[in-house]
C-alpha positions in Angstrom: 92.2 31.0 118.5 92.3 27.9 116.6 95.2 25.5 116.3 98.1 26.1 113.7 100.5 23.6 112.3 103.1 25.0 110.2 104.7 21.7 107.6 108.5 23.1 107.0 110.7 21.6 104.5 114.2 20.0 105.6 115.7 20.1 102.4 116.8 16.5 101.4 114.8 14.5 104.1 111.3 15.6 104.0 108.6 17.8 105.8 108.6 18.4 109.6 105.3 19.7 111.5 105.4 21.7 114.2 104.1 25.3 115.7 103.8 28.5 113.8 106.5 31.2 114.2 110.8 31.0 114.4 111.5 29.0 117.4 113.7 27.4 118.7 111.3 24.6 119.3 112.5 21.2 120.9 112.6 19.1 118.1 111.7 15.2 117.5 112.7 13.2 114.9 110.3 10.3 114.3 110.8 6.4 113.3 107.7 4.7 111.5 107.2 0.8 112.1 107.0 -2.0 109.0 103.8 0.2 107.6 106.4 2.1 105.6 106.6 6.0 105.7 104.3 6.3 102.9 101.1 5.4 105.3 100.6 8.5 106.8 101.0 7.0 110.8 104.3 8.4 111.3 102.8 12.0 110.0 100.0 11.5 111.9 102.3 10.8 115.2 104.3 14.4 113.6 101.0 16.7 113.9 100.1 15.6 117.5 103.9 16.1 118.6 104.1 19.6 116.7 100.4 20.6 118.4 102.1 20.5 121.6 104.8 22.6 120.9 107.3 20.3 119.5 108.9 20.7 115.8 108.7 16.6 114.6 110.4 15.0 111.4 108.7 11.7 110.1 112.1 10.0 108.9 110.8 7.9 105.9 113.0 5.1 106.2 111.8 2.4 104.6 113.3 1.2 101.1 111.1 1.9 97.7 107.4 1.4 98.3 104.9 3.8 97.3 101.0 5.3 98.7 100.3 1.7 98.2 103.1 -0.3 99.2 104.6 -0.1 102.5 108.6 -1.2 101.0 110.9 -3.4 102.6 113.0 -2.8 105.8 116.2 -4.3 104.2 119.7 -3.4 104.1 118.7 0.0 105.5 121.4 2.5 106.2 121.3 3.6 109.5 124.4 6.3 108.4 121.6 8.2 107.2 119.9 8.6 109.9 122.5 10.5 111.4 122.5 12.6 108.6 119.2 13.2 109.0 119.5 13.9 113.0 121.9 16.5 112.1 120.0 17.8 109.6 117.6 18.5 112.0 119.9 20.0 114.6 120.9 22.4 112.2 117.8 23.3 110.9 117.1 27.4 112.1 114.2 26.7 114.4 115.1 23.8 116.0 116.5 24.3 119.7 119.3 22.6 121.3 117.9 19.1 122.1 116.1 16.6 119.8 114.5 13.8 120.8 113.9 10.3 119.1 110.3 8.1 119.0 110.3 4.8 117.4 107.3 2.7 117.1 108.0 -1.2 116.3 110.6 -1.4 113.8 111.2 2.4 113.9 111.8 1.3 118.0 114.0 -1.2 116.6 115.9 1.6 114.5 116.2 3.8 117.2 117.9 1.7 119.9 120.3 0.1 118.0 121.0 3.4 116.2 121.8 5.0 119.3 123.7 1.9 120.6 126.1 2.1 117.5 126.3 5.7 117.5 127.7 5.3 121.4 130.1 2.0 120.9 131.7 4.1 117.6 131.7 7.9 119.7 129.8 9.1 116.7 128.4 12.9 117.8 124.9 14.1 117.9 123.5 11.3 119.8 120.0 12.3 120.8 119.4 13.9 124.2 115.9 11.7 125.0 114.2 8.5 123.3 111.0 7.2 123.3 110.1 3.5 121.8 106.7 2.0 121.6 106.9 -2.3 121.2 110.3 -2.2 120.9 112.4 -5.5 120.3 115.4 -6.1 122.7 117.4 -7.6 119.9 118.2 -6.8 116.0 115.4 -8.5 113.6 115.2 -9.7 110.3 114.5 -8.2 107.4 111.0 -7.2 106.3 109.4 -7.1 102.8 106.0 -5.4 102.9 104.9 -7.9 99.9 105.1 -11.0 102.4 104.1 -12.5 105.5 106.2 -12.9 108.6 105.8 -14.8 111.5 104.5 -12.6 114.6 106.0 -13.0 118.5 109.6 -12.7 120.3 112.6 -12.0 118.1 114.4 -13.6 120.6 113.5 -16.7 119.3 112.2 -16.3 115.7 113.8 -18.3 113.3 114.8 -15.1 111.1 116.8 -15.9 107.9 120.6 -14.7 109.2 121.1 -13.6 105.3 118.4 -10.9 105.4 119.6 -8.0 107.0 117.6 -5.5 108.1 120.5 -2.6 108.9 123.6 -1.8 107.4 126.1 0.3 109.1 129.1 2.3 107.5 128.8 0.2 104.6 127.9 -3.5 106.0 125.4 -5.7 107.9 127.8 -7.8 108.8 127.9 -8.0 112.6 124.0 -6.8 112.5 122.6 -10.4 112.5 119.0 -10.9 113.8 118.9 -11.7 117.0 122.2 -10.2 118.4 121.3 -8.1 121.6 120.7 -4.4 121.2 123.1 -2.3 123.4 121.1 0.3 124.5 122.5 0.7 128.0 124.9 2.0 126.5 123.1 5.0 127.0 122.7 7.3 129.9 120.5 9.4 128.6 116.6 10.4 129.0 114.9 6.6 127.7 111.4 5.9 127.5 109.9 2.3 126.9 106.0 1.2 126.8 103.7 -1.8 125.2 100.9 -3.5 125.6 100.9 -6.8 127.4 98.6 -8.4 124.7 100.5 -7.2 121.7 99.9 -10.3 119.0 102.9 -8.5 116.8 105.7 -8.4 119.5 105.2 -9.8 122.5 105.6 -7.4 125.4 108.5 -10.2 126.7 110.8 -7.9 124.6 110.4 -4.7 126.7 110.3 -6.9 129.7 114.2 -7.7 129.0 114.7 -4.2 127.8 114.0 -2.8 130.9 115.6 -5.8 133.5 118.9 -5.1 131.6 118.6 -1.4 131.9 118.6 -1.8 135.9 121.3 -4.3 135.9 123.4 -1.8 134.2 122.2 1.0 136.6 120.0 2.4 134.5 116.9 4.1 134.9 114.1 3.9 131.9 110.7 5.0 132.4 108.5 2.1 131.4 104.7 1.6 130.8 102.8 -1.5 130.1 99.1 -0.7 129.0 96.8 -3.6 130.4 95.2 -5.7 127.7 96.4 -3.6 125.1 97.1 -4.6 121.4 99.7 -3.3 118.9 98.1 -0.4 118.2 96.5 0.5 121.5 93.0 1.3 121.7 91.6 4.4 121.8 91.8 5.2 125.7 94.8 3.6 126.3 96.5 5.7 123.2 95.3 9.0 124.7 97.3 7.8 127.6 100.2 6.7 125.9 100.4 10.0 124.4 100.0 12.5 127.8 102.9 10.4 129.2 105.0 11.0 125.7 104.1 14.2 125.8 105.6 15.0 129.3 108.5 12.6 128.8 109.5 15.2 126.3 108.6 18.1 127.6 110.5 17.3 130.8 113.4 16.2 128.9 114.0 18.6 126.0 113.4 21.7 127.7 116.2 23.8 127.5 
């Protein structure tokens, strides 16, 4: 019988992909990187989610751009994000946990959305998290239409006046380079890179992960050997069966 993926409109946000019939499927909402949500990756990461069972949202983020433009990452409001993860909770075939997968920046998103959404006891916090070169600390703001320095946020000399986030209404005490709190969280937390990423250097999920355990914490964590950004294609099957069963093991109901 050959393989169908059903695209289902959540009113407001945008399409989600997942398997044919009502549900409730586990659902994942998904966080693209600086290539914008008009590039197709983040739907591409939504069909091979939702052909294993999953229902998965690509959140288009990013500010303005276009099928040619990627768009900035700039004064982004991570409020609506939570909107959107309750949109999907709502939604009639979604089940009773959603998870969250951020790539890069989408990474970035996703842990310090979660970290805010703990230290201000705001509900709906997702029950698992996956994030692929993820930064340990908040970055600068990014404009598709320039260049920016690649390597460790930790020390990148970001401009402090271009905010990347904004949260109920400001960026104020988002300035790049300020630690992201995700232990915080005591939930389900995957964290992976490759240790020759020339975009952020795998240093960052390093730290992530030596934090975690001083707080007690237990992440799953995968370096892939020699690995780029974008992993090649052996190492992304990989990367995928272990995303895979990190959600399947943690959003089943």
């Amino acid at each position: 019988m050959p393989l169908k993926i059903v695209r289902r409109l959540l009113p407001e946000f945008g399409t989600t992909y997942g398997p044919p019939g009502d549900g409730p499927f586990p659902a994942i909402l998904i966080l693209h990187g600086s290539e914008g949500g008009w590039s197709g990756w983040s739907h591409r990461n939504a069909v091979l989610l939702a052909a294993h069972g999953f229902l998965a949202f690509p959140f288009p983020y990013s500010q303005g751009g276009n099928a040619w433009n990627a768009g900035s990452i700039s004064q982004v409001p991570l409020d609506r994000t939570v909107d959107a993860l309750a949109a999907l909770r709502a939604f009639p075939c979604v089940g009773k946990k959603i998870g969250l997968y951020g790539v890069s920046r989408g990474a970035e998103h996703a842990l310090l959305l979660t970290s805010l959404m703990l230290r201000d006891e705001v509900e709906g916090v997702p029950d698992a998290i996956a994030v692929h070169s993820a930064p340990d600390v908040i970055c600068g703001a990014f404009d598709g239409r320039t260049w920016r320095d690649s390597g460790d946020p930790g020390w990148l000399p970001w401009d402090p006046a271009e905010r990347a986030w904004t949260w109920r209404g400001t960026s104020e005490a988002l300035l790049p380079t300020t630690p992201i709190e995700i232990e915080r969280y005591e939930g389900p937390l995957f964290l992976s890179h490759g240790t020759r990423d020339r975009v952020w250097s795998v240093d960052m999920t390093r730290r992530l992960a030596e934090r975690l355990h001083r707080h007690q914490r237990t992440p799953e964590v995968h370096f892939y050997e020699d690995e780029d950004h974008v992993p090649r294609s052996e190492a992304e099957n990989e990367h995928h069966e272990k995303l895979v069963a990190f959600f399947e093991r943690t959003l089943a109901t």
